[in-house]
C-alpha positions, 0 to 999 in steps of 0.5 A: 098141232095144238099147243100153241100160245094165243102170242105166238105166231102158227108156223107158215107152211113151208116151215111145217112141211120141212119139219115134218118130212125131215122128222119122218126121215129121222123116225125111219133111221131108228126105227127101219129094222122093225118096219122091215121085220114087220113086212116079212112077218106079214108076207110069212105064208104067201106062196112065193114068200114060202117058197124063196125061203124054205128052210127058213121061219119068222118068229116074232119081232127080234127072232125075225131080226135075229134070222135075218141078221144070221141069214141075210146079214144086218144089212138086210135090216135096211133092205129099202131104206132109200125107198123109204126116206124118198117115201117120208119125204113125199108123204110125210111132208103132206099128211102131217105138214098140211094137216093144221092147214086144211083143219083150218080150211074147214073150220075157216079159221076158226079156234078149236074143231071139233073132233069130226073135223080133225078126222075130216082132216087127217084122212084129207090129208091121208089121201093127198099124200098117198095118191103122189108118194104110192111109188115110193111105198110100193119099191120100199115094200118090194125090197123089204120083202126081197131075200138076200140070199144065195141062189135067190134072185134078188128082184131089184138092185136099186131103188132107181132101177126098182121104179124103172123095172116096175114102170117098164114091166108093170106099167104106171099101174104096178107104181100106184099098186095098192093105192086104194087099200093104201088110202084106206089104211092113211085115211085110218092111220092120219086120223087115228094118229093125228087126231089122237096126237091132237086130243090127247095132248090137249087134254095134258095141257088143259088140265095142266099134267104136263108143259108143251115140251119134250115128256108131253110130245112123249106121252101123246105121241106114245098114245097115239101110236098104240091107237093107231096100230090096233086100228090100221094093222088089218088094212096094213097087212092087206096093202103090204100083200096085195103090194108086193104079190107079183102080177095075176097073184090077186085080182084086187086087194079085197080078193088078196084080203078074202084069200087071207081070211079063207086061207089063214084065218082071221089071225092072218090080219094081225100078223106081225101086230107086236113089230107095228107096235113096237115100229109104230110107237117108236117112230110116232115118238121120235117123229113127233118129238123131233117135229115138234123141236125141229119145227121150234128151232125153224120158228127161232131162225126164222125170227132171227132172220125176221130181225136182221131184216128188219135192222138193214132195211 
């Protein structure tokens, strides 16, 4: 990211990736309840979602909550958390941790790209990411839209057994479900959040409004993820559909967004857009705020190491 003074050293890869997978895991510990009342708000009209719960309606971000806490238990809330820290794990790490390292790829080192090639980037990186984490995202969706209640069988019990379960009836296909539409919302997410978490910070520190710490993390990060949610929701809500439909329920994901748009209208797109706000903003603010001191406190460490090192040898 930007910010770094012409005397410091840029982190090595390693440092970043670590940083920014746990930085991710942290944002979706505090921020998992909304993500997951997101899902059901988005899967709201969906026959089998109407069907598994009848007599019951979503209506906005905390009455989604507030039924599922009343229905389900607050348990339900981190229906798939194990799913979803497998998933930052394996996608964060990438979209994030190597995005300063392939923006350099292409501009060959040099000082500040231009905006064509931070979009150039983030939906590089976007790609990369989705294409090995799509498992992880396809069992996370699937458990935050299964029901916890009595007398509604439940689909799977665990994460492991999700992945097993999905493998043997669906095959390696019904893993990577949704992967195109995925990439697509990644390849807007990345670049929306990256590159307006890059510009918008830069621009702070240009004109000097705020120094590179904790209030400036905070604005930017809040920025961008206001940004990246009008950009992404339409795609967002196809992908969380067309991933947890069961086999035969749409022939693609551009067949799951015309029944959408036939069916439902085009407000169907934004279904659940105040939770991807609220989810979005949040988690941009604390993943950023931590990466930025986790990937600091990393740098420190390893200069202390650096030293010891070098007083032995």
């Amino acid at each position: 990211m930007v910010g770094l003074k012409p005397s410091e050293v840029p982190p090595p890869l390693g440092v970043k990736v670590l940083s920014a997978g746990t930085a991710a895991c942290i944002a979706d510990l505090v921020t998992f309840p909304l993500d997951t009342a997101k899902v059901r708000l988005q899967i709201q009209g969906e026959k089998a979602a109407v069907e598994a719960a009848k007599n019951i309606r979503y209506r906005g971000v905390l009455g989604t909550i507030g039924t599922m806490v009343r229905t389900e238990g607050p348990r339900s809330l981190y229906n798939g958390l194990v799913a979803g820290l497998h998933r930052q794990m394996a996608f964060a790490s990438i979209r994030i941790g190597f995005y300063d390292n392939v923006k350099q790829f292409y501009t060959r080192g040099k000082e500040n790209p231009g905006v064509t090639v931070r979009i150039l980037a983030g939906c590089t990186t976007g790609a990369m990411a989705v294409s090995v984490a799509q498992p992880t995202d396809v069992v996370k969706v699937r458990f935050q839209a299964q029901l916890n209640l009595t007398g509604v069988e439940r689909r799977y019990g665990g994460a492991l057994q999700a992945y097993r379960q999905i493998f043997r009836d669906e095959g390696l296909r019904g893993l990577w479900k949704g992967t195109l539409p995925n990439i697509t919302r990644n390849a807007l997410v990345n670049c929306t959040e990256l590159v307006t978490y890059d510009l918008i910070k830069e621009a702070i520190l240009k004109h000097k409004l705020l120094t590179d710490n904790l209030p400036c993390h905070f604005v930017s990060a809040f920025g961008a993820g206001f940004c990246t949610t009008v950009i992404a929701s339409p795609v967002d809500v196809v992908k969380t559909r067309y991933m947890n439909s069961p086999p035969g329920q749409y022939t693609s994901a551009i067949n799951c967004a015309w029944t959408m748009l036939t069916k439902e209208g085009p407000t169907a797109f934004y279904k659940g857009f105040v939770p991807s706000f609220l989810r979005l903003g949040s988690w941009n603010v604390v993943m950023f705020v931590s990466f930025e001191q986790l990937k600091r406190a990393m740098m420190v460490s390893k200069k202390k190491v650096d030293v010891s090192e070098s007083l032995l040898v």
